[in-house]
N, C-alpha and C positions, 0 to 999 in steps of 0.2 A: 543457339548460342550457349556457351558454357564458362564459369568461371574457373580459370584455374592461377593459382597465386594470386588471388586479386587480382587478375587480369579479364576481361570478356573478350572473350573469343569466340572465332566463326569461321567455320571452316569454308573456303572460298576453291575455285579452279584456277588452275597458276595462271589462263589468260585474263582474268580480272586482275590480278595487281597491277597496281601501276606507282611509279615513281612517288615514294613521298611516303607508302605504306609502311605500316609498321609488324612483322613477321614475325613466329618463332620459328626459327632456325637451329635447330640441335635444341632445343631447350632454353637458348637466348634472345631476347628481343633484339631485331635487328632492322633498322629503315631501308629501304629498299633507295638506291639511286639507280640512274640510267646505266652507270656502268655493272650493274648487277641482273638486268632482264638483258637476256642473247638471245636470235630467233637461228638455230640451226639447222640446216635444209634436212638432216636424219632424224635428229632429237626434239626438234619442235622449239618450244620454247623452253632458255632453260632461266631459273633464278638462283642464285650464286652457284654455278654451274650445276643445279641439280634439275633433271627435267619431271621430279615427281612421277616416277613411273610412266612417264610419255601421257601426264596429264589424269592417270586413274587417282594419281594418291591427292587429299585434297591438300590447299594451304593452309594452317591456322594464323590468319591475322588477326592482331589486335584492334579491338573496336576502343576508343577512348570514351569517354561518357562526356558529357560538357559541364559538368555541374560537382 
């Protein structure tokens, strides 16, 4: 895990997100909804149509802290 802007992050594979996550995306935090994961029969899965290099490149999502 890594802090970057006050944020903890962790790099994840695009099959673990799921609806609700919170992502950086170009460098913006972005929550992920259902209309944002597509499963396509070429590309695999993609998250806001990016398939992360067919799943090599990792995702950085945001871990919240509880506290």
């Amino acid at each position: 895990m890594a802090i970057i802007n006050g944020l903890n992050i962790e790099t994840t594979h695009i099959k673990d997100i799921k609806v609700g996550d919170i992502v950086l995306f170009h460098g913006v935090e972005k929550t992920v909804t259902a209309k944002d994961i597509k499963e396509d029969s070429f590309m695999g899965r993609t998250l806001f149509g990016d398939s992360y290099c067919l799943g090599y490149l990792a995702v950085l999502k945001v871990v919240k802290n509880n506290g």
